[in-house]
N, C-alpha and C positions, 0 to 999 in steps of 0.2 A: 504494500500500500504506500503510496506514496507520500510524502512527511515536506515537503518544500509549501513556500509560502507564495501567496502572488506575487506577478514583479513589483506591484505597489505597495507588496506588506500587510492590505486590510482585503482581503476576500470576504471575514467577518460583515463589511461592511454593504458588498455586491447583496446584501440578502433584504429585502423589505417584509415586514410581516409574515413569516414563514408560518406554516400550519400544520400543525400536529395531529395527527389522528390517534385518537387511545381509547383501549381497551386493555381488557382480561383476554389473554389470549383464545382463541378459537370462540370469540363472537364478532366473526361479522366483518372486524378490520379489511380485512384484504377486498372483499367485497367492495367495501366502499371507496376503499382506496384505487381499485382500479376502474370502478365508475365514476369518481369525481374529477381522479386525472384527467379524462377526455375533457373536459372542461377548457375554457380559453384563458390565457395565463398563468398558466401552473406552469411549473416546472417539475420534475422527480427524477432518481435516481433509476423509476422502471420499478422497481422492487423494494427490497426490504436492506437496513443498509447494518447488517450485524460486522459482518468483515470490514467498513468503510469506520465505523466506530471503533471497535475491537483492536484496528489496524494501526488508531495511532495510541504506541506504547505504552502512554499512563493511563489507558484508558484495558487495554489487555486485561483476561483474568488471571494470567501469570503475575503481572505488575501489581494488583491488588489483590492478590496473595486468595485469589479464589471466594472471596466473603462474597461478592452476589452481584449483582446488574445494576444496584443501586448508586446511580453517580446522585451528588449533590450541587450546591452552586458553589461550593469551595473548589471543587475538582474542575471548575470552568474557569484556569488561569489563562491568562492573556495567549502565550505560547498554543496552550492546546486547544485553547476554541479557533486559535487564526489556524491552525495546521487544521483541525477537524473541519472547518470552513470551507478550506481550500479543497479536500477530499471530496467533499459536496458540492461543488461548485465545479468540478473539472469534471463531473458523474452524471450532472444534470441534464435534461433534455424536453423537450415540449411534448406536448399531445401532437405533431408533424415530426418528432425524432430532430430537431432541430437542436444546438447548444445556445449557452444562453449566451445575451450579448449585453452587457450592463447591470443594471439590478432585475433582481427576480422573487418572484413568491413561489416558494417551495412548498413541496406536499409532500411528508414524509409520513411514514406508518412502517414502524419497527414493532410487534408487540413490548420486547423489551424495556422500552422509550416509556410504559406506564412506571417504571422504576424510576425515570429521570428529567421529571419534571423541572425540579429547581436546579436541576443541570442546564437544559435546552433553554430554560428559563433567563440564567446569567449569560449562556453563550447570546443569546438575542431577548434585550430585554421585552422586543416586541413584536413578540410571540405570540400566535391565536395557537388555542386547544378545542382541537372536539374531539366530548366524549361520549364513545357508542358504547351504550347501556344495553346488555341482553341478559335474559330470563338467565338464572345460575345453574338452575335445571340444564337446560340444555346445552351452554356450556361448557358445568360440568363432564356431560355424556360425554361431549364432543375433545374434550382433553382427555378425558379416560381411552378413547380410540384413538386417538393423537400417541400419545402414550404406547401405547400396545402395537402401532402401526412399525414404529421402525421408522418413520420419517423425517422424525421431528427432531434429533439425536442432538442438541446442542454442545452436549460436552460431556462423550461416551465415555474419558476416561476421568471423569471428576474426583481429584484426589480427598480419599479420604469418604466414597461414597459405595454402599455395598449394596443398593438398590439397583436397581432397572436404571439401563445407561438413562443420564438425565437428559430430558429433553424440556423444550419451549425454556424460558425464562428461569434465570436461577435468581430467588426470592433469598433475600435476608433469613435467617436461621434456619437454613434448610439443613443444616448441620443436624437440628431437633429430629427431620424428618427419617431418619434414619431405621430399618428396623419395622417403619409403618406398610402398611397394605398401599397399594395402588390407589383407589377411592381415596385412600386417608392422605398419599402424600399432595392430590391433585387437588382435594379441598382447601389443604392448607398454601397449596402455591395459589390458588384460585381467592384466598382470602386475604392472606398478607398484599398480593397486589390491588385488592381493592382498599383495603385500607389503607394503604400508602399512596396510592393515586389518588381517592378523595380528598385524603386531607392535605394534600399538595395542593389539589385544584381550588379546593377552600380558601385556601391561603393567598390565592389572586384574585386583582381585581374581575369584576363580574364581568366587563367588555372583554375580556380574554378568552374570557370560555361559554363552549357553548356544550348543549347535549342532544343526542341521538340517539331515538329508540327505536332496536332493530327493527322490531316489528311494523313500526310504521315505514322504515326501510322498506320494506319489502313488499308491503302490501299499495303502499303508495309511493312510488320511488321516484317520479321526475317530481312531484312536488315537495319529498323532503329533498332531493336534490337542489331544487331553485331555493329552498327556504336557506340552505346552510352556504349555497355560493352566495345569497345575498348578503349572508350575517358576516360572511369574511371579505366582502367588496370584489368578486369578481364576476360579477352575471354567470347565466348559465344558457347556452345557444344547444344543447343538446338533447333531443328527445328521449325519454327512457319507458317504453310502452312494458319491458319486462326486463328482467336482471337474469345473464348468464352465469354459471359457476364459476365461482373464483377456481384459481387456481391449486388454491393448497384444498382443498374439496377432496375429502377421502371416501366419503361413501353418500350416497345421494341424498339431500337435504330433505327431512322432513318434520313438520312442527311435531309428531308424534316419538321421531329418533330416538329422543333420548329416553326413553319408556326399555329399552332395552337393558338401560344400565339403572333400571326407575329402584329398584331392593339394594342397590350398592349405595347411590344418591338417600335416598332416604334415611340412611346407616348413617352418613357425614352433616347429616343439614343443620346438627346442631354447629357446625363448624363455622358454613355461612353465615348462616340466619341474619345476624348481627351486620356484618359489613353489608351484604345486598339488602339490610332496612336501610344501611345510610344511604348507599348506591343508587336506591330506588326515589328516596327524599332528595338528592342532588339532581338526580335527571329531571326531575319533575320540576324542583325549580329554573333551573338553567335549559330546560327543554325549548329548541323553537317554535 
């Protein structure tokens, strides 16, 4: 990964109001993230940017000694936001595959990235968030088969972990996790990130963030579409009569799916319960 700065030294600066898309992983993110790109004036890396992050050193989980995905706004020193800047900024490209040319508004969707709010926060102090709220149920399911699938392998040789190679997001005290059932380690990586993203997103002002409820996603989708390009100022010229499968899509969507894994879910709910009341209370006020 590349670690050089622009020839002017501020790439940090090439970036206007970047946008964040967050979630709990395996609700929805990528979904949205590859129907709002088509949008006019985005910019994105195409994908998800773990290696583009990861890539510059103090940001590695060898460098921070394995503890979790959780960067803060102290870890956003001048040095490694203009080099992580630069990373993004030479990755970028339009809904036409175009690169950019001057300032740009970016669209980023890492699930990770709900760990590092008051990271992305100090790297750009003027940062939009939206956050996609979906049912923990089916979530849930949806990590539990994430999980089992073999795809999702984040960091198969996690020192010091005797579980199931880990996958999707490594959550602060996952050390704890250790030892727990499958069900149990996903509830709790499925909670710690909600509670650490809400009360991040709390912590900013209200024009910053917004929220999205999958299901109206989906059931009405070029209208939550025009609602959220309007709230982050970039119109929306795109018709969306239906939503195709995203790409990380492992077995075929249905509001019933997670009824599969419904006696394993129901075993953990005490887990949730608590974060997806606050979850639900956030979306609802910060909802478009």
């Amino acid at each position: 990964m590349p670690q050089a700065t622009g020839a002017d030294g501020a790439d940090r600066d090439r970036f206007e109001r970047p946008i964040f898309i967050l979630s709990a992983p395996r609700s929805g993110s990528t979904l949205l993230f590859e129907t709002l790109a088509k949008g006019p004036r985005l910019f994105t890396i195409g994908g998800e940017s773990h290696r583009l992050i990861e890539g510059v050193r103090e940001l590695s989980m060898p460098a921070r000694n394995w503890e979790s995905n959780r960067l803060i706004g102290a870890d956003a020193t001048p040095d490694v936001a203009e080099r992580l800047a630069h990373n993004f900024y030479s990755a970028l490209r339009d809904r036409a595959a175009n690169p950019p040319s001057g300032k740009v508004r970016m669209l980023e969707k890492t699930p990770k990235n709900a760990l590092r709010v008051p990271f992305f926060d100090a790297v750009w102090p003027d940062a939009e968030f939206a956050f996609l709220y979906r049912d923990p149920r089916q979530t849930l399911a949806s990590m539990i088969e994430a999980w089992m699938s073999g795809y999702f392998r984040t960091y198969p040789r996690l020192p010091g972990w005797t579980g199931p190679p880990w996958s999707m997001l490594l959550v602060p005290g996952w050390q704890r996790l250790k030892g727990l059932q499958l069900p149990e380690i996903v509830a709790h990586q499925w909670a710690t990130t909600m509670d650490l993203m809400i009360e991040d997103l709390t912590k900013l002002p209200e024009e910053k963030v917004r929220a999205v409820d999958y299901d109206a996603f989906l059931s009405r989708p070029s209208e939550t579409l025009a609602r959220l390009a309007a709230s982050v100022g970039i119109g929306w010229d795109v018709p969306v009569d239906s939503l195709p499968l995203s790409k990380t899509t492992v077995s075929k969507p249905s509001s019933e799916k997670w009824k599969r894994f419904e006696t394993e879910i129901e075993a953990v709910w005490p887990i949730v319960a608590d974060p997806d009341a606050r979850a639900r209370e956030f979306a609802s006020a910060r909802g478009l």
